[in-house]
TILOTI-211318 format. One line per 3 residues: number of its first residue (from 1); their letters; for each residue x, y, z of C-alpha. Coordinates in Angstrom, 3 decimals. Layout:
% residues N
NUM	A	X Y Z ~ ...
//
This chain:
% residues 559
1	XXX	143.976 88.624 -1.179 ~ 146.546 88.872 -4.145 ~ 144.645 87.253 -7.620
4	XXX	145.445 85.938 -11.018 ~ 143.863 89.049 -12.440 ~ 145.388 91.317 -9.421
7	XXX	148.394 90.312 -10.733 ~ 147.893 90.875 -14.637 ~ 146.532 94.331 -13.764
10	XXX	149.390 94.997 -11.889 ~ 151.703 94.333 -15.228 ~ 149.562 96.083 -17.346
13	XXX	149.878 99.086 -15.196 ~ 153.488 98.685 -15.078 ~ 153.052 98.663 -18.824
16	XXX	151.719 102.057 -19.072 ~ 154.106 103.812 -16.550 ~ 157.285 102.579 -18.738
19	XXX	156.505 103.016 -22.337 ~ 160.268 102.300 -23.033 ~ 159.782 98.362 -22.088
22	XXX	156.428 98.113 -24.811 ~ 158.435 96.743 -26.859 ~ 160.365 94.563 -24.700
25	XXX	157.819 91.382 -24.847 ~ 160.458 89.308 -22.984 ~ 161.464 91.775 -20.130
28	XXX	157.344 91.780 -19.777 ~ 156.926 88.282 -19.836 ~ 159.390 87.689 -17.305
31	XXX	157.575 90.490 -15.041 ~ 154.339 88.952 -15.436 ~ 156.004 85.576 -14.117
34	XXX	157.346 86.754 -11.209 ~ 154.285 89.143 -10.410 ~ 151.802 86.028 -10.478
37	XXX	154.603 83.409 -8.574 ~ 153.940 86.770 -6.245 ~ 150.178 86.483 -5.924
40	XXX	150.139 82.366 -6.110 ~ 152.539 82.001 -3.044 ~ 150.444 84.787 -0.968
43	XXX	147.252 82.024 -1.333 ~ 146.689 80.377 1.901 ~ 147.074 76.468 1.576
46	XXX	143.523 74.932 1.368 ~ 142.263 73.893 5.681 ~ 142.933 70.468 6.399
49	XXX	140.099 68.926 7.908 ~ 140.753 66.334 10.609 ~ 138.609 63.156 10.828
52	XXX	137.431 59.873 12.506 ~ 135.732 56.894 12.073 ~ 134.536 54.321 14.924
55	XXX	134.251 50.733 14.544 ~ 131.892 49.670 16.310 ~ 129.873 52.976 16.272
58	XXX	127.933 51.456 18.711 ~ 127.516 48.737 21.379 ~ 127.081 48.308 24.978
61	XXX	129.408 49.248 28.040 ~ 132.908 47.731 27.815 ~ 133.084 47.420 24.260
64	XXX	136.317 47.425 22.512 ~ 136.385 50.287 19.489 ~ 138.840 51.037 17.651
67	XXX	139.765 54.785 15.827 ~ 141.206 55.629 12.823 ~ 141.721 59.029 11.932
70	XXX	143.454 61.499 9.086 ~ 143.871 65.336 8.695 ~ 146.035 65.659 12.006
73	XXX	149.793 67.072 12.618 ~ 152.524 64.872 11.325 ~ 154.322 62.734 14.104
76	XXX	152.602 64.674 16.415 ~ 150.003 62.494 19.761 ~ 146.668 62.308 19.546
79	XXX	144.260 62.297 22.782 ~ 141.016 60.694 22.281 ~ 138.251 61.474 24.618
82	XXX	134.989 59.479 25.502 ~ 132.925 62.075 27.324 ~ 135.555 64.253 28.235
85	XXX	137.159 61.616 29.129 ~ 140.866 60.997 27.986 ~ 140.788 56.694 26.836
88	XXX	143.754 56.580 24.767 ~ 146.726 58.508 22.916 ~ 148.131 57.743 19.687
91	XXX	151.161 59.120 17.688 ~ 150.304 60.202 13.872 ~ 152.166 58.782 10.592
94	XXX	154.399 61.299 8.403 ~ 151.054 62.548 6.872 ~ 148.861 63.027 9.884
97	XXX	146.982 59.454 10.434 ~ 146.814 57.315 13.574 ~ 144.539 54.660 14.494
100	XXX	143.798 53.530 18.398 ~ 141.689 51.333 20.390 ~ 139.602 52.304 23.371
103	XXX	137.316 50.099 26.056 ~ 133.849 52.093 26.023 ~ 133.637 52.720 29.813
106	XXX	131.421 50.257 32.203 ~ 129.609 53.082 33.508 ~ 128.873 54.649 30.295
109	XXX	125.021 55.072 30.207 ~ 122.606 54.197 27.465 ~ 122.550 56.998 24.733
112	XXX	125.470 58.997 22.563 ~ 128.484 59.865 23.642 ~ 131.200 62.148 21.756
115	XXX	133.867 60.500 21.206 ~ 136.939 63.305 19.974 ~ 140.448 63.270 19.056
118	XXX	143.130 66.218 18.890 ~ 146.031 66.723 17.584 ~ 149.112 68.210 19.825
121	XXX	150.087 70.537 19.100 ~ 148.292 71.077 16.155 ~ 145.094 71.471 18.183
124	XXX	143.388 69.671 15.063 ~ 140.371 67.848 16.287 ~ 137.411 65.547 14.972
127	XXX	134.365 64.175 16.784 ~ 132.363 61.190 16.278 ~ 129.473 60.079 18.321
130	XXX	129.337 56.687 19.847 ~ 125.865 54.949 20.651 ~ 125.782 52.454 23.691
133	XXX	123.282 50.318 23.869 ~ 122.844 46.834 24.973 ~ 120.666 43.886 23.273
136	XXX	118.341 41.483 25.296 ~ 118.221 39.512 21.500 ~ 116.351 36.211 22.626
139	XXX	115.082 34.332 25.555 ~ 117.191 34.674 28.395 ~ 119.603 37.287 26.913
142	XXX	122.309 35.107 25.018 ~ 123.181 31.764 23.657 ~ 123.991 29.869 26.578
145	XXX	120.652 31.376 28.003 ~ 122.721 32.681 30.786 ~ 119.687 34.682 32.043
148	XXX	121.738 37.669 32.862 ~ 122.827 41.021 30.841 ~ 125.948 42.056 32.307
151	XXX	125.665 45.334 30.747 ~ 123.069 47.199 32.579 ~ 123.841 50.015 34.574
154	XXX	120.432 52.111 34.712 ~ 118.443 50.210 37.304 ~ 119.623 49.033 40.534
157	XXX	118.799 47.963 43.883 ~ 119.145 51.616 45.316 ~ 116.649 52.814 42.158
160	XXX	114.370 50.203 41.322 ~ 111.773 51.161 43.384 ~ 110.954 54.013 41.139
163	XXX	110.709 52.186 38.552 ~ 107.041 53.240 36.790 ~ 105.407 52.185 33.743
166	XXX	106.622 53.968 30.770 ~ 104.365 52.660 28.143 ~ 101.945 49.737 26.769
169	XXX	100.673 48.861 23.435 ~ 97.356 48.949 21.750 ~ 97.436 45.096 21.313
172	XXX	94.709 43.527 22.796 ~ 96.546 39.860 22.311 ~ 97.874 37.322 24.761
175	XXX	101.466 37.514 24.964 ~ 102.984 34.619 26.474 ~ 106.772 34.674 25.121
178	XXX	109.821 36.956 26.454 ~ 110.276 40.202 24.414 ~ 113.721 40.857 22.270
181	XXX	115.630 44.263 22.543 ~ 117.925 44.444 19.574 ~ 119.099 47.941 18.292
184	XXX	116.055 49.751 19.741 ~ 113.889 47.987 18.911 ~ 111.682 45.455 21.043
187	XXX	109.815 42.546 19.479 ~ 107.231 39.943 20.446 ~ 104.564 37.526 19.662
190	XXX	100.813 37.376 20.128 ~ 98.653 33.975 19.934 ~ 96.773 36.747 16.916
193	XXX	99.711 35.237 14.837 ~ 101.563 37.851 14.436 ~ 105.178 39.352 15.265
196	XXX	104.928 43.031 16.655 ~ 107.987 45.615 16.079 ~ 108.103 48.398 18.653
199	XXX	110.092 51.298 18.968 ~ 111.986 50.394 22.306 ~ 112.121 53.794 23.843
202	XXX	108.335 54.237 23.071 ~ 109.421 56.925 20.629 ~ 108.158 56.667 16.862
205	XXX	104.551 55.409 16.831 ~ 104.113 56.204 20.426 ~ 101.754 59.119 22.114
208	XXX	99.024 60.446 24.746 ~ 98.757 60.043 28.342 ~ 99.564 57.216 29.657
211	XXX	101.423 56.476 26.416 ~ 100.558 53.462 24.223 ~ 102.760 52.863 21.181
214	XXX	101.775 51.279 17.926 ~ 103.745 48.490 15.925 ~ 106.858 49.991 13.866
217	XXX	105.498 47.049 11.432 ~ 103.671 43.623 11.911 ~ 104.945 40.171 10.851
220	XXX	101.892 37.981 9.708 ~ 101.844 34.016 10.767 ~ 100.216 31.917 8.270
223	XXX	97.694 29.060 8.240 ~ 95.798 30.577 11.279 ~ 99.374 30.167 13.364
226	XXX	99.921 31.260 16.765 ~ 102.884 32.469 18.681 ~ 102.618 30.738 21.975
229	XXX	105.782 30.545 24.008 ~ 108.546 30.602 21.196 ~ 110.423 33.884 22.028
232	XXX	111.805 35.925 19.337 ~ 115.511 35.394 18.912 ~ 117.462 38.780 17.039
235	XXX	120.730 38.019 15.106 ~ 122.871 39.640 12.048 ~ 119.409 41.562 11.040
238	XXX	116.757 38.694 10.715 ~ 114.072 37.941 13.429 ~ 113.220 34.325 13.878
241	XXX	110.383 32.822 15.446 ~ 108.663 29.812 15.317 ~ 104.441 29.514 15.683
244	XXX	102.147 26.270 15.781 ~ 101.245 26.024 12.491 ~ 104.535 24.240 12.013
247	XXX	107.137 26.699 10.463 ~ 110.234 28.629 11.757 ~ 110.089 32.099 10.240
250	XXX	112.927 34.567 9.672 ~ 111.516 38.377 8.737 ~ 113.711 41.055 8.006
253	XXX	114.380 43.006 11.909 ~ 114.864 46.176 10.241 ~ 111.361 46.153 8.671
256	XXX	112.286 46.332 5.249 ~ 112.590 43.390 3.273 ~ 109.424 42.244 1.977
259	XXX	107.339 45.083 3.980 ~ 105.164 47.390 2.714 ~ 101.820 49.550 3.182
262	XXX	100.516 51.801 5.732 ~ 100.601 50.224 8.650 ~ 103.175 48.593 7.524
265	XXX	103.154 44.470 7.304 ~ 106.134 42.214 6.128 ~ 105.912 38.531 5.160
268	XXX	108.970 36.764 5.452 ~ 112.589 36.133 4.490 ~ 111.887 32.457 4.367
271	XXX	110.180 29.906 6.614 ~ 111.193 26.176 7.508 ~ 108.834 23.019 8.340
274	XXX	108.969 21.837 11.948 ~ 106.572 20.244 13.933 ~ 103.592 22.030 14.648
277	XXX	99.672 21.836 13.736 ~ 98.836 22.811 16.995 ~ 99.506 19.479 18.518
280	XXX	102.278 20.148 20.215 ~ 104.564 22.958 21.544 ~ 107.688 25.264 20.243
283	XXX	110.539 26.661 22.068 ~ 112.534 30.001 21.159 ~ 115.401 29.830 18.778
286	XXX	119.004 30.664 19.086 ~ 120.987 31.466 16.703 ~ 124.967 30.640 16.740
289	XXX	127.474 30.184 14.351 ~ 125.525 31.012 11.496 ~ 122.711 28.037 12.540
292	XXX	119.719 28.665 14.047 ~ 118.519 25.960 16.284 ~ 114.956 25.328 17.543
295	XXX	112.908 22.592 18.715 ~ 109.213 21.248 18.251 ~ 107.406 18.048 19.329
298	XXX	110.435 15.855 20.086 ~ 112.792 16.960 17.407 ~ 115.679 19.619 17.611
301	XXX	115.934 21.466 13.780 ~ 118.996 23.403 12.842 ~ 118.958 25.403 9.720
304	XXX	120.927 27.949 7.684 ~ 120.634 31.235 9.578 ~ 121.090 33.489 6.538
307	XXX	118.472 31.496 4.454 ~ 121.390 29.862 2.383 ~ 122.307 26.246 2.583
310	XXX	119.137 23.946 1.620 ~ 116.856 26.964 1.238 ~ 115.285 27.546 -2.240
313	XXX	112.046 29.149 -4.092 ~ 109.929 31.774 -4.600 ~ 108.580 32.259 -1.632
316	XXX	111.649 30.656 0.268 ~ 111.609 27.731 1.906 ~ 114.489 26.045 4.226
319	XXX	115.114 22.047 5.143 ~ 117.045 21.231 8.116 ~ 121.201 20.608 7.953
322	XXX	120.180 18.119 10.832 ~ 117.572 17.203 13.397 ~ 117.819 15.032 16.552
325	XXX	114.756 13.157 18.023 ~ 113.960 12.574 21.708 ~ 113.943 15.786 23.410
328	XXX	111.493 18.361 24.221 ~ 109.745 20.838 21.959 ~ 109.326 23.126 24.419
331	XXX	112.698 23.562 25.815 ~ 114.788 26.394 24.125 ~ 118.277 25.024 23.300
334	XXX	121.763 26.525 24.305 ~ 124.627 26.478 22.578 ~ 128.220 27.073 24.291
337	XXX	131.547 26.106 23.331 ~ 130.742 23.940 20.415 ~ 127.812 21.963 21.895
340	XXX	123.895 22.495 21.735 ~ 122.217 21.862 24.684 ~ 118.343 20.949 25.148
343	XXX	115.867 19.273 27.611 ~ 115.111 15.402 27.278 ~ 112.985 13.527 28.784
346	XXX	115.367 11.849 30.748 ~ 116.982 15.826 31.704 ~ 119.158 16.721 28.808
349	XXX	120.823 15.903 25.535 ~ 123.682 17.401 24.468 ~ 124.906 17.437 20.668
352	XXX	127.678 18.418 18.153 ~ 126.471 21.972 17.280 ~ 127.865 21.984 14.053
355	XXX	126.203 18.282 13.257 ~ 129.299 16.619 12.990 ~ 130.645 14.103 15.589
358	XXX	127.411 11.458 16.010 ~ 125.821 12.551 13.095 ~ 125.316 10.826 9.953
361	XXX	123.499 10.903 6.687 ~ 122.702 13.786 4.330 ~ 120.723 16.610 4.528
364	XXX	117.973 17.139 4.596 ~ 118.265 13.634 6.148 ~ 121.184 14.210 8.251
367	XXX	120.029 12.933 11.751 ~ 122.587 13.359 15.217 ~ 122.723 11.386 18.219
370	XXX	123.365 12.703 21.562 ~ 127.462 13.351 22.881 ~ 126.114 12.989 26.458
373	XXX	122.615 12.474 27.789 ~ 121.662 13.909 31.677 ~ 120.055 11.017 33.851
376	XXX	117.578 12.913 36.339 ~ 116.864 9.108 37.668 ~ 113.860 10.816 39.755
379	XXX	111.627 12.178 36.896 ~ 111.781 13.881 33.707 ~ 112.039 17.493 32.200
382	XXX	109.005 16.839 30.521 ~ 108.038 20.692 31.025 ~ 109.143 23.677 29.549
385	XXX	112.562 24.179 31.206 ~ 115.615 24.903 28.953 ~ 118.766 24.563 29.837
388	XXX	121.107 27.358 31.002 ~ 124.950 26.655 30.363 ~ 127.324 29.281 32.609
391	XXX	131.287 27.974 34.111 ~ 131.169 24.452 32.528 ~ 127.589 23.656 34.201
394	XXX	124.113 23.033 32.622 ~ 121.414 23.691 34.633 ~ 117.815 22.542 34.132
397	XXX	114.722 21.954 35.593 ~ 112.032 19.304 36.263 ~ 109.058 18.353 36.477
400	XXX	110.531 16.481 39.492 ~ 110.687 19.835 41.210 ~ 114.589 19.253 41.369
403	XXX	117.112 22.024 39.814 ~ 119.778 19.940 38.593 ~ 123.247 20.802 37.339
406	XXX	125.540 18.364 35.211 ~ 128.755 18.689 33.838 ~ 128.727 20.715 30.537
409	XXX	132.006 18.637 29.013 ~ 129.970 15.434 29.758 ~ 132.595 14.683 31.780
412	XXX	132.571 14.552 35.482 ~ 130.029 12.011 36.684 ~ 129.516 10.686 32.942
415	XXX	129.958 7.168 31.982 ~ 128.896 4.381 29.408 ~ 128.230 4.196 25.283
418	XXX	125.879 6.000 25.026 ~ 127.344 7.867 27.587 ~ 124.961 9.339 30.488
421	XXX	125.879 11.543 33.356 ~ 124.690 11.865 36.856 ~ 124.054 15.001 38.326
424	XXX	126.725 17.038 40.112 ~ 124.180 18.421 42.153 ~ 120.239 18.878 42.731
427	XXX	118.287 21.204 44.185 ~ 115.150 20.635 45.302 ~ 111.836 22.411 45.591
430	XXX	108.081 21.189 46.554 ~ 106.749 21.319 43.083 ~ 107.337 21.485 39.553
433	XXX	109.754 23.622 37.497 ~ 108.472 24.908 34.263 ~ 110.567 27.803 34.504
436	XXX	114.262 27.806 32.874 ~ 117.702 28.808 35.563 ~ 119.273 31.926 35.302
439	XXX	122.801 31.910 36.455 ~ 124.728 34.616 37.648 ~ 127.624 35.581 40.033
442	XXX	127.565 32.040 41.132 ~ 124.014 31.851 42.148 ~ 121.603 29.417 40.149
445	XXX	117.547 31.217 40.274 ~ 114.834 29.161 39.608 ~ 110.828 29.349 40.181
448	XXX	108.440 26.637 40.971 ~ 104.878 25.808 40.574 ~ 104.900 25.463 44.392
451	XXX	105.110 29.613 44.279 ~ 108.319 30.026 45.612 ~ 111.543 31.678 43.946
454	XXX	114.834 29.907 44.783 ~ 118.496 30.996 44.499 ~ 120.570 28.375 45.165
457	XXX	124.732 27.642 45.020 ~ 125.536 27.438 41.432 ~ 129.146 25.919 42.093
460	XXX	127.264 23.473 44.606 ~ 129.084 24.277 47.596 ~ 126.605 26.810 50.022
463	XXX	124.446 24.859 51.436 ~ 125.694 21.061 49.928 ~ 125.995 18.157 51.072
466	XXX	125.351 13.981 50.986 ~ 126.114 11.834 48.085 ~ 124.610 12.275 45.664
469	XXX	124.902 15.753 46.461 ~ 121.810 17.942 47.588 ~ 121.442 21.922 47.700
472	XXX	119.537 23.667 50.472 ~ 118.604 27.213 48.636 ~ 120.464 30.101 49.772
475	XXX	116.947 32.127 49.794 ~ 113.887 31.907 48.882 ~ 110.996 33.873 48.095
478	XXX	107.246 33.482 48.672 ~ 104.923 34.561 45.659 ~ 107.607 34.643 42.798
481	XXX	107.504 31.938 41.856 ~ 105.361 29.926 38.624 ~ 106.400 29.606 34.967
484	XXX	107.925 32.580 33.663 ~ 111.728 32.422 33.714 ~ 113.852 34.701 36.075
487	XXX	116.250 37.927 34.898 ~ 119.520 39.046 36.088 ~ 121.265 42.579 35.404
490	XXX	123.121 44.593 38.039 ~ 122.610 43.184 41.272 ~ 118.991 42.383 40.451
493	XXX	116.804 39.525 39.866 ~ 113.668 39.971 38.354 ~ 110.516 37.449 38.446
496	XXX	107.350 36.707 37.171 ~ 104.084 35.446 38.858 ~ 100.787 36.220 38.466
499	XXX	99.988 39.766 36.647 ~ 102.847 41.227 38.773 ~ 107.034 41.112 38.545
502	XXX	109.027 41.425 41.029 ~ 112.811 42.709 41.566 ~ 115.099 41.137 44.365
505	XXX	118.221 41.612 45.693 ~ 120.299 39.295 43.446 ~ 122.503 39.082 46.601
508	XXX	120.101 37.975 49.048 ~ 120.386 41.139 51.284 ~ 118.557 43.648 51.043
511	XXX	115.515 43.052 51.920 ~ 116.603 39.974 53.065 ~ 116.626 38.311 56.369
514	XXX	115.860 34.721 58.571 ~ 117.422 31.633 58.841 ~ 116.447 29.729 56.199
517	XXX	116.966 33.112 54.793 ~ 113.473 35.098 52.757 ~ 113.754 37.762 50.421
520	XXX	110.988 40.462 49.868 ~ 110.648 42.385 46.670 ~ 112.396 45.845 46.308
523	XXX	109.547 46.916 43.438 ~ 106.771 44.694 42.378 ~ 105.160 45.816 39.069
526	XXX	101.689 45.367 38.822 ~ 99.446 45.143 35.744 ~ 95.466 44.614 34.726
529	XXX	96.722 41.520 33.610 ~ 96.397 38.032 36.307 ~ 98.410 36.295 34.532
532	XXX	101.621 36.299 32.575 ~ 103.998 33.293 31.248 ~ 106.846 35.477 30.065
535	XXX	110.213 36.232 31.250 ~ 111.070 39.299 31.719 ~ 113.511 41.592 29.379
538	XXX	115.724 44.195 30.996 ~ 118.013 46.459 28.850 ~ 119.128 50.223 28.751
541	XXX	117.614 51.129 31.545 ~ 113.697 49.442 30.855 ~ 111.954 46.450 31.547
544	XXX	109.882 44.924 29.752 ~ 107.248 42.212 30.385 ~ 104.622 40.518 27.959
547	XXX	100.966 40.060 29.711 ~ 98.536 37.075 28.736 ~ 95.029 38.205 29.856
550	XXX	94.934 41.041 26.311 ~ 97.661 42.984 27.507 ~ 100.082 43.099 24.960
553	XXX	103.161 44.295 26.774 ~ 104.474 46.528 29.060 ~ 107.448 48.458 29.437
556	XXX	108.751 50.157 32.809 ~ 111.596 52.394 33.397 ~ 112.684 54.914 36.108
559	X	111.095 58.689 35.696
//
């Protein structure tokens, strides 16, 4: 390759070989110039390297991403591939950028995928890897505590029965809350008083045969605290949970704020006051719209989610925006289209989520009365049901043994100031409901005390009739049923009872026969444990199941 000093050796060499021009300076000078314009214009131009970025760079099935890239052809089309797969085209600027957007594909499976994009016909290229991965964040998967993760695509009713246990932990704790999956990691709560962080895969911190994994980092309750029932909830990198000493906490989810040592422990973000001292009970939080909402006793809290707004010294501690009185402790609200929902005593309240229409006063004295209140005429909540909210319907159980479903809008059926509204439907079983709805595909799923799982109309229709209106269930099934709260995820409904889980046909067929129709399980899961009050978490392809009797928790997946 021609260079600066190939060049100036080439004049001096045309120096020596024509004496007669040593004295010609200019004539040289001139030579010189056009020998290294010569050697500069030979020089390759520097590669251009072609890139990507992804935004998201990761998320579960059927989520929207979009690409921006530079380093490619002018006005040339760029194919972007998700697996080999061709998603979208795009045509470049004058200097070689393009962005695009792509839908991840519903059948992509849990792990990384290379997303790449080239050039024609440049043939420039660049890869990026996308991650999917779904979330089971809080109890009963999202805010409206549908129940269901529509996002699962690993286990199904021709697989399930293979399903084996993948790992357990080396806490020997009662675990009586429903585990969070959020960006592989899983978390729960022990009545030890503390909040365990576990690699979700049963990766880092995990070995030997059968494997047992060890806590990624522990979360330490104060004032001799337990975590009962309350469910960690997972949002914008804090972990909230709330323990019967009386305090919400918030610790940092990645394990790094305010953690240290080997193993490592963290102490929290900041913690809030609610009702506690072991008198009476506390439900999971949710988090939504930058609140995070939680009841205890009879009052429903909301606070700042990012530890901002009436939060304050060293270490930090939180007052409400606004609380509401008269509604159950245990019940875990829902929020959905601008409305919190939570169990009463009388069957539900529903209030202003952002504390504004019925509210008055300031905060931390800002109190809210109900929009709407449920009448369940019959009996009371008075358990641990929470409300699930899915197609303009909130569903709850009783301690009546009745499912019932009212209108979400506090519309139809609603009447009076304060207003109250009569059920649109009820569905009855033989004993009480402790355990909270799923709702899915237009089927409601409940368990009773009675022992029975039921999966009844959710629209009210199959199986409906009288006025008021009553539900027969569409199936049942013997054995499933008790306190823990059911799952959904493709075409499967998963519940607790006993030390065991069980996974149904979400359809009521397979397995599935009779009139009144009974369902038997397609995989039952059995552990040492007899008895477990957690619902069950299902994402990416595991299940995972918190055990009461010193278990800790368990975690199945297919082999």
């Amino acid at each position: 390759m021609p260079t600066l000093l190939h060049a100036i050796g080439s004049v001096k060499v045309l120096a020596s070989r024509f004496p007669r021009w040593c004295g010609r300076s200019r004539v040289l000078t001139v030579m010189a110039g056009m020998v290294l314009a010569v050697g500069v214009l030979a020089s390759p131009a520097a590669a251009v390297t072609a890139s990507i970025t992804l935004k998201p760079s990761s998320g579960p099935p059927t989520t929207k991403v979009s690409v921006t890239g530079t380093g490619f052809g002018a006005s040339e089309t760029v194919a972007v591939d998700f697996s080999g797969t061709q998603v979208a085209t795009a045509a470049t600027s004058a200097t070689g950028t393009f962005s695009a957007t792509f839908t991840v594909p519903k059948s992509a499976l849990p792990g990384s995928h290379p997303v790449t994009a080239t050039g024609q016909p440049s043939g420039r290229s660049a890869t990026k890897n996308f991650l999917v991965r779904a979330n089971w964040a809080k109890f009963h998967f999202d805010p409206a505590n549908s129940g269901l993760n529509p996002y699962e695509n690993v286990i199904g009713p021709a697989s399930v029965s293979g399903l084996k246990t993948a790992w357990t932990t080396n806490v020997t704790s009662a675990v009586g809350n429903s585990p969070a999956v959020a960006n592989g990691v899983v978390y729960v709560g022990s009545v030890q008083g503390k909040l365990y962080a576990f690699s979700a895969a049963g990766t880092t911190g995990c070995s030997g045969t059968p494997k047992t994994c060890t806590p990624l980092w522990t979360g330490a309750i104060g004032g001799g605290g337990q975590i009962d029932f309350s469910s960690p909830a997972v949002a914008g990198g804090v972990v909230y949970v709330a323990a019967t000493d009386g305090n919400l906490y918030a610790f940092s989810a990645a394990g790094t704020t305010g953690c240290s040592g080997t193993p490592k422990t963290c102490v929290p973000l900041w913690t809030a006051a609610i009702a506690g001292g072991g008198t009476v009970g506390q439900s999971s939080p949710v988090v939504a719209g930058g609140v995070v909402y939680v009841s205890a006793g009879g009052t429903l809290y909301a606070f700042s989610a990012a530890g901002t707004t009436g939060c304050s010294g060293t270490p930090k501690t939180c007052t409400s925006l606004w609380t509401a009185a008269s509604v159950n402790g245990e019940s875990s609200p829902a929020v959905a289209g601008g409305v919190v929902y939570v169990g009463a005593f009388n069957a539900v309240a529903a209030f202003s989520a952002a504390g504004t229409t019925g509210c008055s006063g300031t905060p931390p004295a800002r109190t809210c009365t109900p929009l709407w209140t449920g009448d369940a005429s019959t009996g009371s909540t008075g358990g641990s049901s929470s409300p699930a909210v899915a197609g303009g319907v909130v569903y709850i159980g009783s301690t009546d043994g009745d499912l019932y479903a009212f209108s979400a809008g506090g519309t139809t059926g609603c009447s009076g100031t304060p207003k109250t509204c009569a059920p649109l439907w009820t569905g009855p079983t033989t004993n009480q409901i402790l355990s909270s709805p799923a709702v899915a595909h237009g089927v409601a799923y409940i368990g009773s005390l009675d022992g029975k799982f039921y999966a009844f109309s959710a629209t009210g229709t199959t199986g409906c009739s009288g006025t008021p209106k009553t539900c027969a269930p569409l199936w049942t099934a013997a054995g499933a049923g008790g306190n823990p709260s059911p799952a959904v995820a493709n075409g499967l409904v998963y519940a607790a009872s006993g030390g065991q889980i069980y996974a149904f046909s979400a359809a009521g067929t397979t397995g599935c026969s009779g009139t009144p129709k009974t369902c038997t399980s397609l995989w039952t899961g059995t552990s040492p444990s007899n008895t477990t009050y957690a619902s069950p978490a299902v994402a990416n392809g595991m299940v995972y199941e918190g055990q009461w009797n010193l278990e800790g928790l368990l975690a199945y997946k297919l082999p």
